[in-house]
N, C-alpha and C positions, 0 to 999 in steps of 0.2 A: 482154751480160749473163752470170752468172757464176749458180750457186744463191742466191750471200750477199750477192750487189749487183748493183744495173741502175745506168747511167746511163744519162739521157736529154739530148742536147742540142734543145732548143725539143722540138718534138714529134719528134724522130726518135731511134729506140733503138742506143744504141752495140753491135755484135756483132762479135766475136773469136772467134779458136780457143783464145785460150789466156787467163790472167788480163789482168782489163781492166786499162791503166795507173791511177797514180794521176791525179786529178785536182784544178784549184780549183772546189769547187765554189762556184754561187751558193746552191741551194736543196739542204739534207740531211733528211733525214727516216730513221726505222726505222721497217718495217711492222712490226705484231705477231707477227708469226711471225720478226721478229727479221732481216731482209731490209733491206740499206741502202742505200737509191736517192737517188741524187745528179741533180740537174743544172747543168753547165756551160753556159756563154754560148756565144751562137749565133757569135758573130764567133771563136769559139777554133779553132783547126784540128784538122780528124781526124786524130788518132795514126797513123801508120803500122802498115797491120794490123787496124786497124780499120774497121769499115763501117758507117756510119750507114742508118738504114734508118725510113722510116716503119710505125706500127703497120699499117697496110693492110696493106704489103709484107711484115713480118716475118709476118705471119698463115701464110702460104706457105712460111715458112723453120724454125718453132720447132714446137714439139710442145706439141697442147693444153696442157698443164699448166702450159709455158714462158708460152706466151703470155699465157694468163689470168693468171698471176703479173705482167708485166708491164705487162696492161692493168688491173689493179687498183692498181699504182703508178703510172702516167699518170694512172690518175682523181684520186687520192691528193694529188699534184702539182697539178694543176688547181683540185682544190677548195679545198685548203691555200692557194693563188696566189688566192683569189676570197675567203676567206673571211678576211682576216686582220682584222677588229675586231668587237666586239659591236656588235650590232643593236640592244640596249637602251640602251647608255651609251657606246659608242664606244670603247671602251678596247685596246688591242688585246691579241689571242688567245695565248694560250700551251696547250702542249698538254696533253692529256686523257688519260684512260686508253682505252686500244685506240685507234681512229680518231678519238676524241672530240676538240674544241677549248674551251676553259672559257677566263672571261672572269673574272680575280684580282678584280674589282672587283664583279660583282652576281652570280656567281657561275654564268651562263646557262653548259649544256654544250651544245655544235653539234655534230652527227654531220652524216659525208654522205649524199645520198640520192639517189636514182635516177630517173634519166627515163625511165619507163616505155612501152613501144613493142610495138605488137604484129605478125606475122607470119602469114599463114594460105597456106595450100596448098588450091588450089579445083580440085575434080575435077568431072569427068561423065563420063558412060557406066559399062558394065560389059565387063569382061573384054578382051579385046584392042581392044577400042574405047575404055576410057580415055585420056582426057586432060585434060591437066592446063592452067589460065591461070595463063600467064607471063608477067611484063611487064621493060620494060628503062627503066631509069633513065638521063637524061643524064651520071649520075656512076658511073656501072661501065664498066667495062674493054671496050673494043672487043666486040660481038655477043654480051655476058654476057647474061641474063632469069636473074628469079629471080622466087620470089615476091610476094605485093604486101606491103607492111609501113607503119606511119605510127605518129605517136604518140598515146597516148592523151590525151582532155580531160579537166579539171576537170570534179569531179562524174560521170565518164564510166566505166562497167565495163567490162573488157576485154573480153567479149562485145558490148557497145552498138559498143568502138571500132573490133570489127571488120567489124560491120555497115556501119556509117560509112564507113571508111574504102575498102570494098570499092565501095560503094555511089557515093562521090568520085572514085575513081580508075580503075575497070572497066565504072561502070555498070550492073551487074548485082546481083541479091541471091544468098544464100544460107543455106544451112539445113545444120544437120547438123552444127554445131557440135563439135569434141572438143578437147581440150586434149593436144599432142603433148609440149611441154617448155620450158625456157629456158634462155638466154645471156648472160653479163653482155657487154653492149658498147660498149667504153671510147672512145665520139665523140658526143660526150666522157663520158657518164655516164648509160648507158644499161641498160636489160635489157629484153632482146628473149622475148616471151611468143609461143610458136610454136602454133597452131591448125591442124586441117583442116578441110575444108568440101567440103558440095558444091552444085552448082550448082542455084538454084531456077528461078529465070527473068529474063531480059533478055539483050541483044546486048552481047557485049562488044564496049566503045569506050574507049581508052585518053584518059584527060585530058591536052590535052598541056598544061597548066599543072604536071603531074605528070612524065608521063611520056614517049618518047619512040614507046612500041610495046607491044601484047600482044595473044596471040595464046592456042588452044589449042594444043595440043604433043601429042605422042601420044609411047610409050616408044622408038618408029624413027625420029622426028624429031626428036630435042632440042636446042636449042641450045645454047652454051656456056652452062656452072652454076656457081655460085659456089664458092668455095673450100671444100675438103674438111672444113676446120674450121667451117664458117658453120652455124649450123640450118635455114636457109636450104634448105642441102646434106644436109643427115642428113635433113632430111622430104622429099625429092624420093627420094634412093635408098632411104628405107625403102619409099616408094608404087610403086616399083619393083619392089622386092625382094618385096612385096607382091601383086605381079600377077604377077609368073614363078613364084612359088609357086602361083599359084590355076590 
């Protein structure tokens, strides 16, 4: 990817050191801020020089700003590929002002929107007896834990989804609810709403319909943590950073 264009072949992000080549694209689009992202067919070969890379991977490689530019054209890409006709009258979509899609014929505008997902960081104790539950998904990287995260339901507030969720997957409750931050995350069309908490009462027990393991961790035993870009990651070392201060 380049500042002024990304290509993506399938879901994997083209990255170079220098200008990407041209390409045939199948699917062109301009984001609003005037960024023009292509995608090429999967069966095409990588350019010499090039390195295709999945968004996972590239998280690791690009610089906040980079990446989030590219995981808002991946979504972009995905929804544009899921949305092409009207839901009223069948006609198909031509584009809109900003992200918008509008339908020539009954005149409906489609924006995209977001699957919203929550993330909390569960503590207990005080002061060097802090620790924190962390659990390990079948789909992370070799001996990664991170927080527990799921998405929200219909009708469901992202406080209720965290009760829930915590309550399905750890078996345990908590209390002490605060609201840390958020992260847009493009798999495919997500934003992750970060919470802390702390521990009310119950034994933690990992669902394994869920999960694979979690555990509490203390700040001398941690095991590996998610990528430094993840919120995941920014609320683990600020509760860190937190307790070396205190």
């Amino acid at each position: 990817m380049s500042e002024r264009r990304i290509v993506f072949q399938g879901d994997h992000l083209w990255l170079c050191a220098g200008a990407l080549p041209e390409v045939k694209a199948e699917v062109s689009l301009t984001l609003p801020e005037g960024v023009l992202v292509e995608r090429v067919a999967e069966a095409e070969p990588v350019p010499e020089g090039v390195e295709a890379l999945g968004l996972r991977e590239a998280f690791d490689r690009l610089d906040p700003e980079a990446w989030a530019l590219a995981g808002r054209a991946y979504q972009w890409l995905e929804w544009e590929a899921g949305h092409r006709f009207c839901g009223g009258c069948a006609t198909e979509l031509e584009p809109g002002e900003g992200y918008s899609l509008e339908c020539p014929d009954c005149g409906i505008s489609v924006f995209p929107s977001n699957t919203t997902a929550v993330i909390v960081l569960i503590g207990r104790g005080e002061g060097p007896d802090r620790e924190w539950a962390l659990a390990r998904s079948p789909h992370f990287k070799p001996g990664v834990y991170s927080a527990v995260a799921g998405f929200t339901e219909p009708g469901e507030s992202l406080e209720q989804a965290v009760h829930r969720e915590v309550a399905e997957e750890l078996g345990i409750r908590v209390h002490h609810l605060h609201y840390f931050g958020s992260q847009p995350w493009p798999f495919p069309n997500g934003l992750m709403v970060a919470f802390t908490a702390d521990h009310l009462d119950g034994e933690l027990n990992a669902n394994p319909a869920e999960l694979e393991d979690a555990r509490w961790f203390s700040r001398n035993d941690l095991p590996l943590l998610p990528s430094a870009l993840s919120i995941a990651r920014w609320m683990l070392d600020a509760a860190v950073a937190e307790l070396e201060r205190s």
